[in-house]
ZAMARMI-498711 format. One record per residue (C-alpha): residue number from 1; chain; x, y, z. Coordinates in Angstrom, 3 decimals. Layout:
<sites>
 resi chain        u        v        w
  NUM     A        X        Y        Z
...
</sites>
This chain:
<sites>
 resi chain        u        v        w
    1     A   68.495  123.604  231.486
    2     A   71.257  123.800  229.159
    3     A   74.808  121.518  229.773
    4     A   77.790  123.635  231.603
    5     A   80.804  122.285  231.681
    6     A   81.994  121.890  235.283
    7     A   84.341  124.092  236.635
    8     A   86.595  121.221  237.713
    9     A   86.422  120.318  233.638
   10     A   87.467  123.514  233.042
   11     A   90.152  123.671  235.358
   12     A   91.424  120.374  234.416
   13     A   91.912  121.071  230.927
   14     A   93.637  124.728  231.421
   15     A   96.282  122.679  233.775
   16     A   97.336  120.124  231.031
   17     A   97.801  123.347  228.783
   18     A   99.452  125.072  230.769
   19     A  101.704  121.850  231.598
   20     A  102.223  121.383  227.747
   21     A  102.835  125.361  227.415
   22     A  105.252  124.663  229.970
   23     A  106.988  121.890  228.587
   24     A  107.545  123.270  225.319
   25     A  109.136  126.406  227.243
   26     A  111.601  124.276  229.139
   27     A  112.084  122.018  225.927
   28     A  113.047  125.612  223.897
   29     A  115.382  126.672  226.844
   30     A  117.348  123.595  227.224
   31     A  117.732  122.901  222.729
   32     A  120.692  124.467  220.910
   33     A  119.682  124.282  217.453
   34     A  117.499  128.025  217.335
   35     A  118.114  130.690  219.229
   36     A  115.024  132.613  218.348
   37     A  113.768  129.679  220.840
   38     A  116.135  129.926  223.419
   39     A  115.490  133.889  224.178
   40     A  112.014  133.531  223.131
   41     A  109.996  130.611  224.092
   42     A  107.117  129.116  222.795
   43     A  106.823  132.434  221.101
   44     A  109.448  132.067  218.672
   45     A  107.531  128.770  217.657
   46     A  105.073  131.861  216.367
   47     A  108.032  132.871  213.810
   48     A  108.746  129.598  212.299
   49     A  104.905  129.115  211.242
   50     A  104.473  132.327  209.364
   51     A  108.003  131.600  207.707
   52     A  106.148  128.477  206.719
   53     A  102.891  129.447  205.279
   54     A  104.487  133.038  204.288
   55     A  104.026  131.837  200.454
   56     A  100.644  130.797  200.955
   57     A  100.068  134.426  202.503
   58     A  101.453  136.430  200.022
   59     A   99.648  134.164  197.408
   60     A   96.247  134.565  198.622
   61     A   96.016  137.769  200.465
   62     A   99.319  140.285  199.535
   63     A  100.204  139.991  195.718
   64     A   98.570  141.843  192.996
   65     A   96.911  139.976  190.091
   66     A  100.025  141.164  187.847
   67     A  103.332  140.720  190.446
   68     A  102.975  137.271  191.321
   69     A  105.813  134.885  190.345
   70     A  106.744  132.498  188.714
   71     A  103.329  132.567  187.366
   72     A  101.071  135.741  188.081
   73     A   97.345  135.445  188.971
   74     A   96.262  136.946  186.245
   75     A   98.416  134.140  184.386
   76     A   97.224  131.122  186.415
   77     A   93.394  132.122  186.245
   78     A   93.816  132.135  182.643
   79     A   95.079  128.935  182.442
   80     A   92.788  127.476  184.854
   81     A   89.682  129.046  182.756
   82     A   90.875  127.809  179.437
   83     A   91.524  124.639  181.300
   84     A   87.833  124.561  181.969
   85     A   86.200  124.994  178.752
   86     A   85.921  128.688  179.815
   87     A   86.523  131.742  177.148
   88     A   89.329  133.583  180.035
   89     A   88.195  137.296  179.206
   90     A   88.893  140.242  181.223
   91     A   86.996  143.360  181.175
   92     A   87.941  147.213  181.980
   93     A   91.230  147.134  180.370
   94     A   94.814  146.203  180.984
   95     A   96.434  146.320  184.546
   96     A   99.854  146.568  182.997
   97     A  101.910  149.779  182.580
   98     A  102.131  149.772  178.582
   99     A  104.512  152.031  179.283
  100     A  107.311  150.510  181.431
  101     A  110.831  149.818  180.478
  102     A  110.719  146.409  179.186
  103     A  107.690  145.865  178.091
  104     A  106.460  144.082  174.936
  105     A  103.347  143.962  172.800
  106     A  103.185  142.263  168.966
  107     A  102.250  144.845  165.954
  108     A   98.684  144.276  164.847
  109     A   97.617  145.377  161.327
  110     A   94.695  147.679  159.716
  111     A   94.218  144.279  157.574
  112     A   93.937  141.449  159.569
  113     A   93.050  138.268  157.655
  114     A   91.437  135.469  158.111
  115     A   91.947  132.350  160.682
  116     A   92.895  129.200  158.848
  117     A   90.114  126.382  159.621
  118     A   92.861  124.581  160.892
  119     A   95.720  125.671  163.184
  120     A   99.201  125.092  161.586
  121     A  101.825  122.905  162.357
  122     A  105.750  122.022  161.669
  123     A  107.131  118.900  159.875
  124     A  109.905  118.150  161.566
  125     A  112.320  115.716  159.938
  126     A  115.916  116.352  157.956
  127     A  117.153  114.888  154.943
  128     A  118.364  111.931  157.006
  129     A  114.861  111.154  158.935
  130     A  112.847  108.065  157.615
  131     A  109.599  108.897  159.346
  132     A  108.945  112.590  159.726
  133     A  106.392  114.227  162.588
  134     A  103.864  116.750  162.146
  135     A  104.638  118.786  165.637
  136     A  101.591  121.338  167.027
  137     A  102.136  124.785  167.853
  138     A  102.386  123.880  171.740
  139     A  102.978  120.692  173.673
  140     A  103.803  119.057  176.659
  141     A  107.569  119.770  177.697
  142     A  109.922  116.975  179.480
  143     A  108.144  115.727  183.020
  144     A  109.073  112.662  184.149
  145     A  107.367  109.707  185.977
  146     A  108.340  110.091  189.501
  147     A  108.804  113.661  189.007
  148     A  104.616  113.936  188.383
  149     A  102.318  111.092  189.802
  150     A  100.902  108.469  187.649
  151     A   97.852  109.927  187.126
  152     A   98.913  113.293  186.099
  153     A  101.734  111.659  183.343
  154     A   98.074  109.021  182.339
  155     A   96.199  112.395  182.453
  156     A   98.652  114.782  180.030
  157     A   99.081  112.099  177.859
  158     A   95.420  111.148  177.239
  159     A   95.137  114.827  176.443
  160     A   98.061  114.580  173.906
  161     A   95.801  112.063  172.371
  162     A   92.756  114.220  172.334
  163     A   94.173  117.406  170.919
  164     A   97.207  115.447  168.913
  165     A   99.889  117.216  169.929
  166     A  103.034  115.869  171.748
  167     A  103.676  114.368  174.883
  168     A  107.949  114.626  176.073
  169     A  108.606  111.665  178.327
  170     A  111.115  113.986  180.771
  171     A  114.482  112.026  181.448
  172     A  113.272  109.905  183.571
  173     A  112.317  107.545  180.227
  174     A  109.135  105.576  179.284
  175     A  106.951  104.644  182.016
  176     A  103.870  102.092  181.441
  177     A  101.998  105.343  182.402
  178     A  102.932  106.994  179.282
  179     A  102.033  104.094  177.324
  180     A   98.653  103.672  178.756
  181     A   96.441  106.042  176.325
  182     A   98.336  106.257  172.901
  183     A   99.424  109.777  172.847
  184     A  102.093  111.219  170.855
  185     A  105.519  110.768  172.470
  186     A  108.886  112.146  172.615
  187     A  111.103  110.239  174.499
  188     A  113.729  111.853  175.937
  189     A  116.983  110.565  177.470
  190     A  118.920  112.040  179.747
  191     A  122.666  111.512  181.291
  192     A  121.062  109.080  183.423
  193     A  119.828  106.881  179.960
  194     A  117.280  105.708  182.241
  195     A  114.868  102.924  180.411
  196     A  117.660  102.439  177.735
  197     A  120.732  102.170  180.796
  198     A  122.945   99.032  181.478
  199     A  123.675   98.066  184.949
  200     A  126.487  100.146  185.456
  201     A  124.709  103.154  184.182
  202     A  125.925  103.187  180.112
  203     A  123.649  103.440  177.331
  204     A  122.288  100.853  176.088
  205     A  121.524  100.403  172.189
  206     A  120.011   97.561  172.176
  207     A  117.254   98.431  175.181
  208     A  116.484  101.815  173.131
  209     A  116.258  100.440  169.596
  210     A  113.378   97.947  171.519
  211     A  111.388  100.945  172.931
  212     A  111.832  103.253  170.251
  213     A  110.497  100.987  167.468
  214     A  107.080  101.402  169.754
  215     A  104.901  103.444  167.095
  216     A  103.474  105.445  169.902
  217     A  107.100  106.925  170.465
  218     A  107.691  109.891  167.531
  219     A  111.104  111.422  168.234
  220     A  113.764  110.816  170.283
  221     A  115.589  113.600  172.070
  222     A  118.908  113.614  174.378
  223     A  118.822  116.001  176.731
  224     A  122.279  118.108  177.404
  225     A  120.862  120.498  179.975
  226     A  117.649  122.034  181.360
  227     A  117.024  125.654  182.158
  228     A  115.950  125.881  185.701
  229     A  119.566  123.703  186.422
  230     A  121.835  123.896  183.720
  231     A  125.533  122.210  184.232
  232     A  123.914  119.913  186.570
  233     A  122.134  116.681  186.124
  234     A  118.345  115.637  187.238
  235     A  117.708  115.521  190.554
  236     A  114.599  113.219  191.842
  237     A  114.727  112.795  195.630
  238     A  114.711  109.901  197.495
  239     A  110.912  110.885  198.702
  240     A  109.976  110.374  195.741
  241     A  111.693  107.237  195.001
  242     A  109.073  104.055  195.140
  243     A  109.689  100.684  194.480
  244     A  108.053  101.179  191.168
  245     A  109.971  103.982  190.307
  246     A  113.284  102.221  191.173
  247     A  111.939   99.152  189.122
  248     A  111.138  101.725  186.102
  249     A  114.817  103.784  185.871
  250     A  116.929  100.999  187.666
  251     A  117.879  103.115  190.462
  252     A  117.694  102.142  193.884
  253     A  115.875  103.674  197.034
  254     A  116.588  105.276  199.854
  255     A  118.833  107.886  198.301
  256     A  118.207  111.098  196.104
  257     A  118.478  110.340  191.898
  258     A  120.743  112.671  190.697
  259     A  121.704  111.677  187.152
  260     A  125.669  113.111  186.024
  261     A  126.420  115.974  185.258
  262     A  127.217  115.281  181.863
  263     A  126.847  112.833  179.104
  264     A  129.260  109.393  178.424
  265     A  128.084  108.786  174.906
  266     A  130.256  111.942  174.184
  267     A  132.693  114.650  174.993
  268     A  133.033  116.399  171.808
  269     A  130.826  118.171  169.848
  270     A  131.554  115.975  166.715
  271     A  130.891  113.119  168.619
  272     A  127.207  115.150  169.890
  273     A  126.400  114.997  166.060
  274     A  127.322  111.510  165.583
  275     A  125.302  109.864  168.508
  276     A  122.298  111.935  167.377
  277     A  123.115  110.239  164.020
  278     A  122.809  106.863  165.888
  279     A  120.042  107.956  168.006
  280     A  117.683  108.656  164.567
  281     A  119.271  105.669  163.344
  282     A  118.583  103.192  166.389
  283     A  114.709  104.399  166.349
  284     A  114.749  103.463  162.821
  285     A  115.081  106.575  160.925
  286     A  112.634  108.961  163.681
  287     A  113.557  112.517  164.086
  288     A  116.000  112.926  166.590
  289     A  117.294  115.799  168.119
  290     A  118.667  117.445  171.675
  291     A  117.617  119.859  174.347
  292     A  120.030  122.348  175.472
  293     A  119.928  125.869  178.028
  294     A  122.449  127.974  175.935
  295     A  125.107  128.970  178.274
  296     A  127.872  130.132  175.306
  297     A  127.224  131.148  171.940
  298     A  130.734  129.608  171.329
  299     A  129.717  126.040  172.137
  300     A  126.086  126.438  169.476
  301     A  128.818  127.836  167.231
  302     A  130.971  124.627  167.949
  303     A  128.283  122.156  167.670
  304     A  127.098  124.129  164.483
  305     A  130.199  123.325  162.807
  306     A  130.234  119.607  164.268
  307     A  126.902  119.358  161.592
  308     A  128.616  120.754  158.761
  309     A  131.749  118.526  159.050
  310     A  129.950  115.759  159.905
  311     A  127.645  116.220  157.003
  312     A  124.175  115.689  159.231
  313     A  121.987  117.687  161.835
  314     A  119.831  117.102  164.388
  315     A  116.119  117.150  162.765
  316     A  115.331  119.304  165.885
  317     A  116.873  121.140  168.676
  318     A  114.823  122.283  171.992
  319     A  116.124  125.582  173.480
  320     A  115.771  125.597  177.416
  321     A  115.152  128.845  179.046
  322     A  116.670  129.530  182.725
  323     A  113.270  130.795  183.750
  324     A  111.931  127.184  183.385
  325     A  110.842  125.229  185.550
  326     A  111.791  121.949  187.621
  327     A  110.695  119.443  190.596
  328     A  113.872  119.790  192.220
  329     A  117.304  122.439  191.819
  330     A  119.560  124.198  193.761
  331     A  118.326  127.426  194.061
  332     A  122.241  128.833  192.905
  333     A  121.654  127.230  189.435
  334     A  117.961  128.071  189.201
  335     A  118.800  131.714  189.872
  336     A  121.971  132.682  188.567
  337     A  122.922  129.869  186.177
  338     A  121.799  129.803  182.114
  339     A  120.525  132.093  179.537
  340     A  117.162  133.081  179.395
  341     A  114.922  131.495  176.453
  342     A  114.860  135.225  174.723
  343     A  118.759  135.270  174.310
  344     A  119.442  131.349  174.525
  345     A  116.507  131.367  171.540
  346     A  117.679  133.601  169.000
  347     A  121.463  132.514  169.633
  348     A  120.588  129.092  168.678
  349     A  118.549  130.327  165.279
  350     A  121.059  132.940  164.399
  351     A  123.961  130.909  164.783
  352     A  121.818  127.981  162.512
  353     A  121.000  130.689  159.878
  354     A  124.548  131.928  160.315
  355     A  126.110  128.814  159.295
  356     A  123.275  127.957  156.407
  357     A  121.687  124.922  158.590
  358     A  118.515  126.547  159.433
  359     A  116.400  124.931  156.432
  360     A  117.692  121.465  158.168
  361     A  116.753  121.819  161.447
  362     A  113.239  122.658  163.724
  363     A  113.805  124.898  166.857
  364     A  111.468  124.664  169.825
  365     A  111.004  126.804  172.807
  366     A  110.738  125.617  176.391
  367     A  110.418  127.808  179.155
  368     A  107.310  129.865  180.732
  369     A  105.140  129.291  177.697
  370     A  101.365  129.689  179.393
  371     A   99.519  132.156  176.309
  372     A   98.868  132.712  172.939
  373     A  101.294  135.611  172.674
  374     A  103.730  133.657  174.360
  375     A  104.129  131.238  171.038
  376     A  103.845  133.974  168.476
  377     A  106.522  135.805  170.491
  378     A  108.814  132.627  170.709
  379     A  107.911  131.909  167.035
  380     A  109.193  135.698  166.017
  381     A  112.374  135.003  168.209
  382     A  113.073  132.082  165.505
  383     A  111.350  128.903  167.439
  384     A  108.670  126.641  165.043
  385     A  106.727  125.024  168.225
  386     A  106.580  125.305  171.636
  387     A  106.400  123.306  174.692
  388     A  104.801  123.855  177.772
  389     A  105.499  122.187  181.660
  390     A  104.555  124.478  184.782
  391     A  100.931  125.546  182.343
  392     A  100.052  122.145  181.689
  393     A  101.008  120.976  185.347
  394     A   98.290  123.484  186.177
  395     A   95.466  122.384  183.552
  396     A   96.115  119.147  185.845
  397     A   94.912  121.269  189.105
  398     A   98.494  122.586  190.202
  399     A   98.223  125.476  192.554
  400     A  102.120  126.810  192.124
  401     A  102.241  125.273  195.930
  402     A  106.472  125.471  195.164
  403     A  106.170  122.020  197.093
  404     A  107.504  119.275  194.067
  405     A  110.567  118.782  195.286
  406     A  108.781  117.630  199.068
  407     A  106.617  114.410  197.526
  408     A  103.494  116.673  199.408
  409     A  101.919  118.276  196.465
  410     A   98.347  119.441  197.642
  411     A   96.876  118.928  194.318
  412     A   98.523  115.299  193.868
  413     A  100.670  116.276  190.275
  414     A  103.795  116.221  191.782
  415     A  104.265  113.681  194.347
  416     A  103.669  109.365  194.862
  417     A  101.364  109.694  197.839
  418     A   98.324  107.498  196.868
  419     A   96.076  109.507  198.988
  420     A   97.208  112.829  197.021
  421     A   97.642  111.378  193.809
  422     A   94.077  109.925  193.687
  423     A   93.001  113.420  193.677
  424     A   93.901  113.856  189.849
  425     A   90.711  111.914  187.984
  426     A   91.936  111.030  184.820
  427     A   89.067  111.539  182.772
  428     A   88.901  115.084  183.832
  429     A   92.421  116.378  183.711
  430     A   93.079  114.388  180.178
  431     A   90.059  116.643  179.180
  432     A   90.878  120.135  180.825
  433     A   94.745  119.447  179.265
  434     A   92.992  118.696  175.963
  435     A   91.367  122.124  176.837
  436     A   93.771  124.638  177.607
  437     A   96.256  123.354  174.655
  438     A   93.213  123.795  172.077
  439     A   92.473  127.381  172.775
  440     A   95.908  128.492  173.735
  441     A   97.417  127.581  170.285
  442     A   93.498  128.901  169.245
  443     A   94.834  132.549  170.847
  444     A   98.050  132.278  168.894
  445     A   96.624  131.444  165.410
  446     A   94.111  134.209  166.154
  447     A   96.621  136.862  167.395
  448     A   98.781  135.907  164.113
  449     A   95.296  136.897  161.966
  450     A   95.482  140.387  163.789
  451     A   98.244  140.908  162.842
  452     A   97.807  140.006  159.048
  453     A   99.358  136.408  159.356
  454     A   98.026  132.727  158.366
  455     A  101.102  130.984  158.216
  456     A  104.182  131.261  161.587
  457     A  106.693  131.838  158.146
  458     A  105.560  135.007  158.149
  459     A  106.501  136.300  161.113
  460     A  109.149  138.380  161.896
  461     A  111.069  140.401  164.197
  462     A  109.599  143.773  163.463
  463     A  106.507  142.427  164.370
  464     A  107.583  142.339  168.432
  465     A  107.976  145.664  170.012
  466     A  110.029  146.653  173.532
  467     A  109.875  149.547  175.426
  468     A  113.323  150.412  176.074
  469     A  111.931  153.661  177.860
  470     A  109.037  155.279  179.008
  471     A  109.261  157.341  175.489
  472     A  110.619  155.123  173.235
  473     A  109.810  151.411  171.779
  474     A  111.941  149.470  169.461
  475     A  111.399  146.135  167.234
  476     A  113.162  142.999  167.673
  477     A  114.637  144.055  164.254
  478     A  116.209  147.251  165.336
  479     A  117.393  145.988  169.018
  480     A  119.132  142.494  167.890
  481     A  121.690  141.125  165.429
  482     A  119.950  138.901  162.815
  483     A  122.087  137.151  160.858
  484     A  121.695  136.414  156.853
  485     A  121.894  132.619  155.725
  486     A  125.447  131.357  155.384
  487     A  126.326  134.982  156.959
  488     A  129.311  132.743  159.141
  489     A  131.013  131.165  156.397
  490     A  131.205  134.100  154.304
  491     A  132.387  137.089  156.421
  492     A  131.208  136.662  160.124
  493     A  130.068  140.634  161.316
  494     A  132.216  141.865  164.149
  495     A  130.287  140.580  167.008
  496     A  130.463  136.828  165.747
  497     A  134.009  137.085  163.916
  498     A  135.787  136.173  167.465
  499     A  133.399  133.432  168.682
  500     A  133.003  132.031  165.083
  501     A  137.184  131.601  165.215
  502     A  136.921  130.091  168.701
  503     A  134.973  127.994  168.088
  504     A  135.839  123.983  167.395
  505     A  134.245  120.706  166.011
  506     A  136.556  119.125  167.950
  507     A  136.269  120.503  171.373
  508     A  133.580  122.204  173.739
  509     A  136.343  124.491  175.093
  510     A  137.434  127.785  172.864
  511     A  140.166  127.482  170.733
</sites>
């Protein structure tokens, strides 16, 4: 005869729901924090879930392969594929409308020639830089430690040093994580100066001459603003604070990291130029340079003629897009703060070209960079290389869970819970990195053959195409201002003349 529960059993456990049912009602009547409970209890506890896994929802079950943000499906899968070793093909065609306001697609030729056996890079280094760096196509954009777990800075970094391409340290400075597996690094430093910082939070030249002589370190960058929160500084909170992150940027715990807003080491753009100067100088003649999220042509134009009266540049400058991505930002500044990479990208080059610098100095591009067409596009809009965050966080395993800023990632990449972090093996996320950076700059060099290319100097802007109506495309060449070299100094065209007069070595405001 089969087991039945008793009746009494039964019985027994509806009561103690019911009594639990009936607590929570009486505990929603009597609170005064959520009305939705008050009118509507237990119920309302109903609302508050679905708010709560409404992302996952729409993720999973609502979006369309091609709608999804920040990241589409169609986006992520091919990341994850290429992550994998996999070739990431589709098959019945394109689920975009080709024909949509806004859309672009790259001009392929009758005569496409042949893929170089290797894929080109950039030598980045000015007339002032001792020790040059040959710079991939795409690499790893600024994470920090404490931002990302342990193992996911040990994993991208062991990839760098597969694939040899380079690893940015993020502002929160060099961690014995990056150090671990001897891939390229540029070490970034921030407003904070963490890992270079005295006690009362100055730079310090002495620390960052120590840890930049390190051979594994290649370039030094200072960071003036990132895209996702321009204006404002870093922000790691206090979740995600551990003793050995406190030990590591000499902060202490308990309370949210938020670096300044902006920099001591200088408050003009003269005096930019000149700590770059000491920067290059301090790692012992190492390319230096600075990341920025154009927010005035003005102030590029100001810090363009900082170089010239100075008589140095940066040997690089990383352009920020506001559609990049971050761990933690108030959702004001992510949304409605910063230029986007397109315009911030081709502000920066034109106003270099403009003012007969461009030969000097090696633009990258930060900001939603997951494809192949993504770099040739940023590389027609005037960048030489490309970095990469949010796409390599998900060659780790990330699932775009919009949870970094909680310390609870699911996949363990952004958080310093042991018990998530040990889900990121080393030896396989170094490799699937090592992956998806090998045939995504692979794509590029192959879409650049298509369209009758070897070398990135050959691009140019007729070669990218927008629809600017269902009828009716247009090239980069015919929709945007490109300046000639030393354009600025000679005559500046109407549309520069007024910010080219504004503009001041000598201050960040306009003239």
């Amino acid at each position: 005869m089969p087991n039945k529960k008793s009746p009494h059993l039964v019985q027994s456990a509806l009561g103690a729901a019911a009594a639990a049912l009936g607590g929570v009602a009486v505990h929603d009547l009597k609170q005064q924090k959520h009305p939705v409970l008050r009118n509507y209890p237990v119920l309302g506890h109903m609302r508050y879930l679905l708010t709560d896994i409404g992302p996952e929802l729409r993720q999973y079950f609502i979006e369309r392969d091609w709608d999804g943000r920040p990241f589409n499906r169609d986006q992520r899968n091919a990341i994850y594929e290429r992550a994998k070793g996999i070739q990431s093909e589709t098959a019945f065609g394109t689920v975009q409308d080709v024909r949509e306001p806004g859309h672009e697609y790259l001009v392929h030729s009758v005569a496409p020639v042949a893929q170089p056996d290797e894929p080109p890079r950039t030598l980045i280094g000015g007339k002032d830089c001792a020790k040059p760096y040959s710079m991939s196509l795409l690499n790893v954009s600024a994470m920090s430690f404490g931002s990302l777990s342990r193992n996911a800075i040990r994993s991208l970094n062991k990839g760098a040093e597969l694939g040899g391409f380079a690893h940015d340290t993020g502002e929160g400075g060099l961690s014995p994580y990056h150090m671990e597996n001897n891939g390229d690094l540029i070490w970034e430093l921030g407003t904070g100066y963490f890992c270079a910082r005295t006690p009362d939070g100055d730079f310090d030249p002495a620390q960052f001459r120590e840890k930049a002589a390190d051979d594994q370190v290649k370039m030094v960058e200072l960071k003036l603003s990132q895209g996702a929160k321009p204006g404002i500084g870093g922000v790691l909170p206090a979740d995600k604070i551990t003793e050995e992150v406190s030990q590591i940027r000499g902060v202490p715990r308990g309370q949210d990291c938020i670096s300044p807003a902006r920099h001591r080491v200088f408050s003009t753009p003269t005096e930019l130029i000149e700590f770059i100067a000491q920067m290059r100088e301090l790692s012992g003649g190492k390319p230096a340079g600075f990341k920025l999220c154009v927010g005035s042509r003005r102030e590029v134009l100001a810090i363009c003629k900082a170089m010239r009266e100075v008589g140095t540049t940066p040997d690089f400058i990383v352009v920020d897009g506001s559609e990049g991505g971050t761990g933690a930002a108030p959702i004001d500044f992510e949304d409605h703060v910063g230029m986007p990479l397109t315009d911030g990208l081709m502000t920066v080059h034109n106003a270099l070209v403009g003012t007969g610098l461009r030969d000097q100095v090696k633009l990258g591009a930060s900001g939603k960079v997951a494809g192949g067409a993504d770099i040739v596009m940023r590389m027609i809009q005037g960048a030489d290389f490309t970095n990469a965050a949010r796409a390599m966080m998900m060659a780790l395993g990330c699932i775009q869970a919009q949870r970094c800023h909680t310390g609870k990632c699911p996949s363990g990449v952004a958080t310093q819970d042991p018990r998530r972090t040990r889900a990121v093996v080393v030896e396989e996320k170094s490799r699937a990195v090592y992956n998806f950076q090998k045939a995504t700059v692979q794509q590029a060099v192959r879409l650049m053959a298509s369209m009758g290319v070897s070398d990135p100097a050959e691009l140019n802007p007729a070669m990218l195409r927008r629809n600017v109506s269902p009828t009716e495309a247009r090239s980069y060449a015919e929709l945007y201002e490109w300046l000639a070299p030393g354009q600025l100094l000679d005559d500046a065209p109407q549309g520069w003349a007024e910010d080219w007069q504004a503009a001041s070595a000598d201050t960040f405001r306009p003239v």
